[in-house]
C-alpha positions as CSV (number, residue, x, y, z in Angstrom):
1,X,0.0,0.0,0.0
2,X,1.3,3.2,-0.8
3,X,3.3,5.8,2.3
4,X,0.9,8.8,2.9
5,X,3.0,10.8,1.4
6,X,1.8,9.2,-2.0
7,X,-1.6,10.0,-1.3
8,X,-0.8,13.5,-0.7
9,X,0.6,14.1,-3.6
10,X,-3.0,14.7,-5.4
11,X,-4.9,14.5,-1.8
12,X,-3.8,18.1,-1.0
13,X,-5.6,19.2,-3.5
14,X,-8.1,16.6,-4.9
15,X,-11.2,16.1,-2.3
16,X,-9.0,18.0,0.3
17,X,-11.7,19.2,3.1
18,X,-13.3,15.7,2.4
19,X,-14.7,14.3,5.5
20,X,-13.5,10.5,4.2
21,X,-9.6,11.8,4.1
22,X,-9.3,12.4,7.2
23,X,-7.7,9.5,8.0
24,X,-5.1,10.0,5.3
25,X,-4.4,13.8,6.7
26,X,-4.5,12.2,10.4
27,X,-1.7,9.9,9.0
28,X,0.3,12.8,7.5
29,X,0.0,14.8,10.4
30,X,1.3,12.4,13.0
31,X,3.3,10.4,11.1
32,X,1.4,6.7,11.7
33,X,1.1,4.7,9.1
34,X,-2.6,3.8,7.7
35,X,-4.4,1.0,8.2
36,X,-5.4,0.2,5.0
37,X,-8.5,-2.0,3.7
38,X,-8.1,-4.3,0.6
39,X,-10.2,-2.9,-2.4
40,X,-8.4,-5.3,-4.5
41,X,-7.5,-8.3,-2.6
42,X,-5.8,-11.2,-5.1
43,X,-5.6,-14.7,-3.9
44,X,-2.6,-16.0,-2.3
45,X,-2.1,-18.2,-5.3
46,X,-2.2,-15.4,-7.8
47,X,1.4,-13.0,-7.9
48,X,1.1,-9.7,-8.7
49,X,3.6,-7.1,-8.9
50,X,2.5,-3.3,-10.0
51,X,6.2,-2.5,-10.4
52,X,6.3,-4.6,-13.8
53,X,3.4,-3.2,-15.2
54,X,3.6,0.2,-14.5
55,X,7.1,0.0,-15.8
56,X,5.6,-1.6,-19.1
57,X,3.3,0.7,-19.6
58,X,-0.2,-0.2,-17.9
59,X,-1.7,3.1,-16.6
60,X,-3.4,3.3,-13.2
61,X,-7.0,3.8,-14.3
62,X,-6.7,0.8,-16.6
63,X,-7.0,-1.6,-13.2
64,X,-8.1,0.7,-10.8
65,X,-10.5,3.4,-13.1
66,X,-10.2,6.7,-12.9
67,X,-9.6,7.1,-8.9
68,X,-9.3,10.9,-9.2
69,X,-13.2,11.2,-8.9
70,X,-13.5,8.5,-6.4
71,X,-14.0,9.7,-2.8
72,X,-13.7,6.6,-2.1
73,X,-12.2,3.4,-4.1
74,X,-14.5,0.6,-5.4
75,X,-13.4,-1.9,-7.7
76,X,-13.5,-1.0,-11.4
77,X,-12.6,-4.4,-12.9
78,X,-13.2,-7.4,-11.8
79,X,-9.5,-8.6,-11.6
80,X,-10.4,-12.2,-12.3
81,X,-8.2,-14.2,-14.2
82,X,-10.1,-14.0,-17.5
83,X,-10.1,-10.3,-17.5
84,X,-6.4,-10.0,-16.5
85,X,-5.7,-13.0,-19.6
86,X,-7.2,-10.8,-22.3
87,X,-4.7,-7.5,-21.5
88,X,-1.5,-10.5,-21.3
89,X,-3.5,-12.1,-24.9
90,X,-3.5,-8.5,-26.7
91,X,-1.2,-5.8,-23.8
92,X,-0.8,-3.5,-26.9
93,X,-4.7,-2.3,-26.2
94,X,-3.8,-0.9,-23.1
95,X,-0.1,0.4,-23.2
96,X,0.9,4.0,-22.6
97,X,3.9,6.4,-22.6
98,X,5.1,5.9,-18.7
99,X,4.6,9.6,-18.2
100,X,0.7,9.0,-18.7
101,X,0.7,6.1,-16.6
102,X,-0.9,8.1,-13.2
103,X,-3.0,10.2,-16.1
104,X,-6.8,9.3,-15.3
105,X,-7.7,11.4,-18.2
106,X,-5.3,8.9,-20.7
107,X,-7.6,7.8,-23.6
108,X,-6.3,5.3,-26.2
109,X,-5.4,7.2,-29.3
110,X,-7.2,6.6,-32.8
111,X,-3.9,4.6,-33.5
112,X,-3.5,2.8,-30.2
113,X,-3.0,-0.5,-32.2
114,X,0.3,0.8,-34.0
115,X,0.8,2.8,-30.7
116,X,1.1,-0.4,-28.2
117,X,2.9,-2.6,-30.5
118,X,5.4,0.5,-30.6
119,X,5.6,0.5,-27.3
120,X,5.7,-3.2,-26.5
121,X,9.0,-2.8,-28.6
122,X,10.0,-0.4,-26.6
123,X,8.9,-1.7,-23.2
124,X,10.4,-5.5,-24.3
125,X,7.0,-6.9,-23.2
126,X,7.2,-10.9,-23.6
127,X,5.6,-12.8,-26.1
128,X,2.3,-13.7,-25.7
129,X,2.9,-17.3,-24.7
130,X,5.2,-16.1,-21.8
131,X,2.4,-14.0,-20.9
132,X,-0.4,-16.4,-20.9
133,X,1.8,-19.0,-18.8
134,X,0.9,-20.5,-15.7
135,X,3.9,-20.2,-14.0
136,X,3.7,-16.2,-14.7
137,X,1.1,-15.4,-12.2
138,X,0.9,-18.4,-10.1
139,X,4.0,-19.1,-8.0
């Protein structure tokens, strides 16, 4: 879960005087860490690591939505295994320049298609078969 400090990097401004944040400007203020509740909670059996994809190129609001006009976060996506197997079968739909990856505004292009596979060059994503393995989200 991410420090405070994360979350008051747009909670300073964005829903600010909310009554919901209060815990997160409690947190700031005295330095405790908060105690978080699982929005998204994966299975034990299921390996998941946001570092990889956020360093290939999956945005924040394609998992999560666009959590900027969430006062509070619900889940967007289901996160089952069928929906995270079509973005591994075809990543190139969802990919984006790593300085749009915390942009909740990001909209695929006109030319996304040409776009990802660009950028699944650039980003050395696997091959689809590596993707789509067992043994690459189950440990």
């Amino acid at each position: 879960m991410p420090a405070t400090k994360t979350c008051m990097n747009c909670h300073s401004q964005l829903f600010a005087n909310s009554p919901y944040l209060e815990i997160v400007r409690e947190s700031w203020r005295t330095g405790q860490p908060i105690k978080w509740t699982r929005v998204h909670d994966l299975p034990d059996f299921a390996y998941f690591n946001h570092s990889i994809h956020v360093n290939k190129g999956v945005g924040c609001s394609t998992c999560h939505g666009q959590v900027d006009n969430m006062p509070l976060m619900w889940n967007t996506q289901s996160l089952q295994m069928e929906w995270c197997l079509q973005c591994h079968r075809n990543p190139e739909k969802v990919l984006r320049e790593r300085k749009d990856i915390t942009n909740m505004q990001w909209k695929p292009p006109a030319n996304q298609a040409e776009k990802g596979r660009e950028l699944a060059t650039k980003y050395k994503i696997q091959p689809t078969n590596v993707l789509t393995s067992c043994s690459t989200c189950h440990r």
